[in-house]
C-alpha positions as CSV (number, residue, x, y, z in Angstrom):
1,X,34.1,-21.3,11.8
2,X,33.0,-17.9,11.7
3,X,30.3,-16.7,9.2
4,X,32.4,-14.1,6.4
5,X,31.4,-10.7,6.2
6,X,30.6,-8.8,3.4
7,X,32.5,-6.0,1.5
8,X,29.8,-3.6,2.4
9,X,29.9,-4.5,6.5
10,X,33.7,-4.5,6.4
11,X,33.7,-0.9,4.8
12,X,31.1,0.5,6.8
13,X,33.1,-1.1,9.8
14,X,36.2,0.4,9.1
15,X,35.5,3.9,7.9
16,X,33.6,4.2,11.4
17,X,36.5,3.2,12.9
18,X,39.1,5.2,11.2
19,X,36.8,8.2,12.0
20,X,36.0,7.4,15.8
21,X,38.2,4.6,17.2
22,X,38.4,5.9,20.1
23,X,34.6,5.3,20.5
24,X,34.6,1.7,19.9
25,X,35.3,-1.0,22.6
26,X,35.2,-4.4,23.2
27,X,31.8,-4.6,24.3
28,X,29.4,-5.7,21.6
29,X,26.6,-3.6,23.7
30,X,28.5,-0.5,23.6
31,X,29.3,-0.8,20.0
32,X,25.9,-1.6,18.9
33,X,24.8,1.7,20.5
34,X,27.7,3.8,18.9
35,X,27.3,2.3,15.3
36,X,23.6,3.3,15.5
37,X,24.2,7.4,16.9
38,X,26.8,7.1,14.1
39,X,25.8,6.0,11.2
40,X,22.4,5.1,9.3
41,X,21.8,1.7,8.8
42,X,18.3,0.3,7.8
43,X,18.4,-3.0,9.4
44,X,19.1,-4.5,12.7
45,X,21.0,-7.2,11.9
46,X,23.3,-5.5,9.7
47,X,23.9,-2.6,12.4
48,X,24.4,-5.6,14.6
49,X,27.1,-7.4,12.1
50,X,29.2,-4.4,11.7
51,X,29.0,-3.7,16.3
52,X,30.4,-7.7,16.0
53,X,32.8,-6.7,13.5
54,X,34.1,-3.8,15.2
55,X,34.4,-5.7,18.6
56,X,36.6,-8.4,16.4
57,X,38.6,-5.7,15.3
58,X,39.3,-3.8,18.7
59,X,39.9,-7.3,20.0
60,X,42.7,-8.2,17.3
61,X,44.2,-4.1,18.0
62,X,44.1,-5.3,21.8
63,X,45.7,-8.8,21.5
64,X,48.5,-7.5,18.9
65,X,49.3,-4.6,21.5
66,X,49.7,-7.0,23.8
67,X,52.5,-8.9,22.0
């Protein structure tokens, strides 16, 4: 079982990617980079819970496209 994420990381998460999803991958690394040129976040674990987030999220897009 997964740890649940907060309102706030899930509506940082998904305004970011409403606004750039085409920026976003399924590589943690590469998400973690483009969450911190895009927006301002204080800490690093948070910027690093919403990069997880988003990878979940591209992963689900890619697995439903898939079906």
């Amino acid at each position: 079982m997964g740890r649940i994420k907060t309102t706030f990381i899930k509506t940082i998460a998904r305004e970011l990617f409403e606004k750039n999803a085409d920026k976003f991958s399924e590589d943690f690394g590469n998400n973690k980079k483009e969450v911190d040129k895009l927006a301002y976040i204080k800490s690093k674990k948070q910027r690093n819970i919403v990069a997880g987030y988003l990878t979940s999220l591209k992963r689900q897009l890619a697995a439903n496209a898939n079906r």
